[in-house]
C-alpha positions in Angstrom: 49.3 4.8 50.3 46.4 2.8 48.4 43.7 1.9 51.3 45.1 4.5 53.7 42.4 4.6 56.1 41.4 7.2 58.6 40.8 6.9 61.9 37.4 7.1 63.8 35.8 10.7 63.2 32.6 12.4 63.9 29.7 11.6 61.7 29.2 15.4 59.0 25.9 15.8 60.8 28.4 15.4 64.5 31.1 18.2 63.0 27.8 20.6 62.0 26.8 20.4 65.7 30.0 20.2 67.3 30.3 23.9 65.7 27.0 24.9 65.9 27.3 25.3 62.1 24.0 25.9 59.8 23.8 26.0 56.5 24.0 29.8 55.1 21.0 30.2 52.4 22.8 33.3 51.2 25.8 31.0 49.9 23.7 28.6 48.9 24.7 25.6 51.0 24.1 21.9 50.8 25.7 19.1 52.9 25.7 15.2 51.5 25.5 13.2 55.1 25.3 9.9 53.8 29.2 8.9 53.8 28.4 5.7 50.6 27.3 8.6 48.5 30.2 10.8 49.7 32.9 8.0 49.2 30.8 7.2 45.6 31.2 11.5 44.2 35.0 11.1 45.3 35.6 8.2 43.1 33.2 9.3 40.3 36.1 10.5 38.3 38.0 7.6 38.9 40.9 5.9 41.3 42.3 9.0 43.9 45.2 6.7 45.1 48.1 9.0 45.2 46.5 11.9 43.5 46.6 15.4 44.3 42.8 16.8 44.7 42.0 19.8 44.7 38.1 20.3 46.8 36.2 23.4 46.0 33.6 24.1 48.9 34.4 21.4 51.3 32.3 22.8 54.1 32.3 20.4 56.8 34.6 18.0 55.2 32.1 15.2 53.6 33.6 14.7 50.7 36.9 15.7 52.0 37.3 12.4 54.3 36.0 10.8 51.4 38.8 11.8 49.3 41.8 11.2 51.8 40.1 8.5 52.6 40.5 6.6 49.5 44.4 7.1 49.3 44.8 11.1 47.8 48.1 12.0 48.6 47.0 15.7 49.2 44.0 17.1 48.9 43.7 20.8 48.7 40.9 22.8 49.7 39.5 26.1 48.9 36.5 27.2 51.2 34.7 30.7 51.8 33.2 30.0 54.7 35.4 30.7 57.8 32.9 28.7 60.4 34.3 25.4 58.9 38.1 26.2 60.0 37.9 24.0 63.0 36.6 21.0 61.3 38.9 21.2 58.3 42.1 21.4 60.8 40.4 18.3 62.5 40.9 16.6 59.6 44.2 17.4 58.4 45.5 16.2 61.8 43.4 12.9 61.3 44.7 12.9 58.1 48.4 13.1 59.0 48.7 16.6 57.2 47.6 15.8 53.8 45.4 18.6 54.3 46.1 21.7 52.7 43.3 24.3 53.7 42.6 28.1 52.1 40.4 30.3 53.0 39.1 32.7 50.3 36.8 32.9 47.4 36.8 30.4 44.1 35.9 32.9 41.8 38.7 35.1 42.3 41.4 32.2 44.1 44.8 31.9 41.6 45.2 28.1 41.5 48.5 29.0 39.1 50.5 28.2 42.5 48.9 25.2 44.0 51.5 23.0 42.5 55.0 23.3 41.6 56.1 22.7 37.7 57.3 19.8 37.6 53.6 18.4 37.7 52.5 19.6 34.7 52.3 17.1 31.5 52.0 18.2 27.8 48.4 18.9 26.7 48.4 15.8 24.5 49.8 13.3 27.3 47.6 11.9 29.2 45.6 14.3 32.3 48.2 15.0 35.2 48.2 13.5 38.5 45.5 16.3 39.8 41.9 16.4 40.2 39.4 19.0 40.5 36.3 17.7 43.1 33.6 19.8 44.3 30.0 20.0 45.3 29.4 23.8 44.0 26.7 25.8 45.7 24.0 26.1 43.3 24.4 30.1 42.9 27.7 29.9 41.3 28.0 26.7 39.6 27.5 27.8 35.8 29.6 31.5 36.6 32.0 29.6 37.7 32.7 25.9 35.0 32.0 29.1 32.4 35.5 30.5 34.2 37.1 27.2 34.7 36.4 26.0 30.9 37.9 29.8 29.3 40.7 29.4 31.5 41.3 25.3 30.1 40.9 26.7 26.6 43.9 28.9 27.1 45.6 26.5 29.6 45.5 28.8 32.9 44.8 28.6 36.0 44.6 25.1 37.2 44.9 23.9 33.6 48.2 25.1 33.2 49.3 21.9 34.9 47.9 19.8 31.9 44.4 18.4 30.8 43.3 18.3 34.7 39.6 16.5 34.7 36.8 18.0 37.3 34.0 16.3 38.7 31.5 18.7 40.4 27.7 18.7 41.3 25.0 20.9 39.6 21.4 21.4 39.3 19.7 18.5 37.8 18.5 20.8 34.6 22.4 22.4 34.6 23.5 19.2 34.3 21.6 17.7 31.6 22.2 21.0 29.8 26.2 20.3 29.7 25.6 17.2 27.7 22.4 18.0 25.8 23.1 16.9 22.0 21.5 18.8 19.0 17.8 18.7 18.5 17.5 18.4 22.4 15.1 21.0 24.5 17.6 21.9 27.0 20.3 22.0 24.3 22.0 25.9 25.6 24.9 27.9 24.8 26.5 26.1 28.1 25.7 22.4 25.9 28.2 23.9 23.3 30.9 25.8 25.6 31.3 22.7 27.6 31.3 20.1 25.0 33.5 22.2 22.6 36.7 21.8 25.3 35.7 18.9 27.1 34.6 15.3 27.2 31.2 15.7 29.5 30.2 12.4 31.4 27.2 12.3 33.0 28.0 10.0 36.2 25.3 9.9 38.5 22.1 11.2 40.5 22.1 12.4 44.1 18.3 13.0 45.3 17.7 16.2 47.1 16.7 13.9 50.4 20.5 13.3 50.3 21.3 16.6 51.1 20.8 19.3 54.6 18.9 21.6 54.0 17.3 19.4 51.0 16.9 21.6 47.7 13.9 21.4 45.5 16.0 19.9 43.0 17.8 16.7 42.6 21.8 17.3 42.0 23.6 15.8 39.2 27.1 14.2 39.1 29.5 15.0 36.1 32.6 15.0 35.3 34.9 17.3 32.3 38.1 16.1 31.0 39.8 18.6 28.7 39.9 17.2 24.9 43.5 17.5 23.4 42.3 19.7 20.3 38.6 21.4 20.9 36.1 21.0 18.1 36.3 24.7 17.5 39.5 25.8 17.7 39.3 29.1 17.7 40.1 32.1 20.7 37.5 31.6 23.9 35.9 35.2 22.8 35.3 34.6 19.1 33.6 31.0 20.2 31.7 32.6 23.3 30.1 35.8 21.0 28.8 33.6 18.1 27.2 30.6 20.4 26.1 33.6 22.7 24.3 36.0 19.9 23.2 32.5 18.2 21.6 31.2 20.8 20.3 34.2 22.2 16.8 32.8 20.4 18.0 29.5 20.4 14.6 28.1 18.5 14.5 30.9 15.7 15.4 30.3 12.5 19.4 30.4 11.9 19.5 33.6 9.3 17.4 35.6 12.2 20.1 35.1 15.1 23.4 34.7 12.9 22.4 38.7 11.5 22.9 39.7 15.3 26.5 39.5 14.9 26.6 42.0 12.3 26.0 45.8 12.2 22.1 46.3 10.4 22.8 47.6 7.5 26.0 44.6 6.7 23.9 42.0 8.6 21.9 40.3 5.6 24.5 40.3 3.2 26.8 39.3 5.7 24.6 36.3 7.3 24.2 34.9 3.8 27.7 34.7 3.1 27.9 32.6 6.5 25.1 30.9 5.4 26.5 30.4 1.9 30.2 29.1 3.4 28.7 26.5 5.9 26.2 25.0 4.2 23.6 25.7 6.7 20.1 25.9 6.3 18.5 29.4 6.5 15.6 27.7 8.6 17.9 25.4 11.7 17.7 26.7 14.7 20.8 27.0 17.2 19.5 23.9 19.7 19.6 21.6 16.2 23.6 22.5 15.2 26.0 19.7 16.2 29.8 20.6 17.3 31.0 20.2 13.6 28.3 22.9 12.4 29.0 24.9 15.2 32.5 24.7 13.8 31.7 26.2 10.7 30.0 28.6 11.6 32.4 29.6 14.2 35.3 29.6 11.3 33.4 32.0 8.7 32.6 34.5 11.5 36.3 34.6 12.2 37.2 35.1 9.1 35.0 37.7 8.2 36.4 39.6 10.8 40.0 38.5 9.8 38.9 40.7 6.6 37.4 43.6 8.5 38.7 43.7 12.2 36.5 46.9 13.4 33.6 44.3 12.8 35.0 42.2 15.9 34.8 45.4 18.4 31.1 45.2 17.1 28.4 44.5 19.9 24.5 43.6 19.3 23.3 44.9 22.4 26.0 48.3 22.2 27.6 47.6 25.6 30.3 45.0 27.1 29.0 42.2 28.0 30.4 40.4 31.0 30.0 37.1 29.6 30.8 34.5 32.0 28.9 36.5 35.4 25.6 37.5 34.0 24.6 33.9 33.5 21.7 32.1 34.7 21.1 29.1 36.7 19.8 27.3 33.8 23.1 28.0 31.8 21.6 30.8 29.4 23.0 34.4 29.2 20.8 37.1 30.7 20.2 40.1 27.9 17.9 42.5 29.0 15.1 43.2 26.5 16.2 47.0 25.9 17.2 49.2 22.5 19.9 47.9 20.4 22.3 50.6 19.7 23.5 49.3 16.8 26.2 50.6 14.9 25.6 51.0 11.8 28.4 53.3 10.5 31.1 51.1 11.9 32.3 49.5 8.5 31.0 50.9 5.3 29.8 48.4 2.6 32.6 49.5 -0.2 35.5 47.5 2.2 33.4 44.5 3.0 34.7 41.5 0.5 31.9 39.3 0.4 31.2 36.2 -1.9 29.6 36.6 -5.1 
């Protein structure tokens, strides 16, 4: 199949007046027209010759053709938009009916039936013969890689197939926050999600001229691959509260942020044991911690509460969370600025074991 070429097709910008399609501001679209940068984001995350891709948000099919173009031996693709049917159907006739096409919404899509089993590889073989490729509209992109990376950690979803790599557009400022190291500005909680379960490659710019309607932005390239063992290798929750409360004042001093996890009247004698079994300074802030701190500090929350388990149900802000929704386009998690209710009868002093 290597070089498989398609035959002669309408131009993106032909297909979006063929169907008298325009771009939808309320789902945030974005076409790439220029088919060398299409056929460069379809190989960004490496050969696609006789791969199986699944394409979230093809739209009109840009990237698509780019993707069967260059040999995929299926490409899968999950779109909400209805207008872009037509096209899609085009293409999977061009295509000779490599096309798989599903209408319906990522966010909520199972991808736990894409593929049958005998495609999956052990977690520490190499990735399977799948890739994940799409050019997310801008209002979803960090709900939904915060979905796609607790669903690798407990090898779900599309991940139940094996380390499966993604390569996927964002915001220029999203982007650089995936792979922002320690000491960095635009270090976030999303720097630390991403890089604790995957490899994060920065791959490439796309201006915003490339793109109809052109954002105010320019769109950056970047691809995950799962690691085999993740630098924290603890449960998605326990990782997601600590590098949430933490960072929620990511450039105050570490004994400020790490009390938040505790009711008020445990919190100081609990944060100084933290402090006390990492090592930490009392004075680092949460955008200066590399993955191996992060580590730490992960480990002696979890086994604090391994001690005391009521002190896991425990919440800063007194109500659930939903972590992974109530995200910003920058990456950070949106609190609101009202009362704590904080609990501070849920464990009593007398049963807390804490080091002399």
């Amino acid at each position: 199949m290597s070089g498989r070429r398609l035959p002669p097709l309408p131009t993106v910008k032909d297909i979006l007046r063929m169907y008298n399609i325009n771009a939808q501001r309320k789902l945030s679209q974005n076409f790439i027209m220029d088919p060398r940068l299409l056929d460069r984001l379809a190989r960004a995350g490496g050969p696609l010759d006789g791969k199986s891709v699944v394409e979230i948000g093809p739209g009109p099919g840009g990237i698509t053709r780019s993707i069967l173009g260059q040999g995929a031996r299926r490409c899968i693709v999950i779109e909400k938009d209805p207008r872009f049917l037509p096209a899609l159907e085009l293409l999977n006739e061009a295509s000779g009916g490599r096309l798989d096409i599903h209408i319906g919404d990522v966010m909520t899509f199972n991808m736990e039936k894409l593929f049958s089993p005998d495609v999956t590889t052990d977690w520490d073989s190499p990735p399977p013969n799948i890739s994940l490729i799409g050019n997310l509209p801008f209002n979803v992109s960090t709900p939904l890689v915060i979905k796609w990376l607790s669903a690798m950690s407990s090898r779900q979803s599309l991940w139940m197939y094996g380390r499966v790599p993604l390569t996927l557009c964002f915001q220029q400022e999203v982007a650089q926050r995936m792979s922002a190291p320690p000491g960095a500005s635009c270090r976030s909680r999303l720097s630390v999600m991403c890089q604790n379960w995957a490899k994060v490659h920065q791959n490439f710019l796309i201006p915003g001229g490339a793109f109809l309607p052109k954002p105010d932005v320019n769109v950056g390239v970047v691809t995950l691959t799962p690691l085999t063992v993740p630098y924290i290798d603890l449960p998605w929750d326990t990782v997601n509260k600590v590098v949430t409360t933490v960072f929620n004042g990511k450039k105050k001093r570490l004994s400020n942020t790490v009390e938040k996890l505790f009711p008020r009247t445990i919190s100081t004698n609990l944060s100084n044991r933290v402090l006390a079994e990492t090592g930490l300074k009392s004075d680092i802030r949460a955008i200066d911690l590399d993955m191996g701190e992060w580590d730490r500090l992960c480990n002696s929350y979890a086994r604090i509460i391994k001690e005391n388990p009521s002190l896991e149900k425990y919440n800063p802000r007194g109500r659930k969370e939903e972590l992974g929704v109530a995200i910003y386009e920058n990456g950070d998690l949106f609190i609101d600025d009202g009362d704590e209710d904080v609990m501070d009868n849920l464990v009593s002093d007398s049963k807390l074991r804490l080091a002399e």
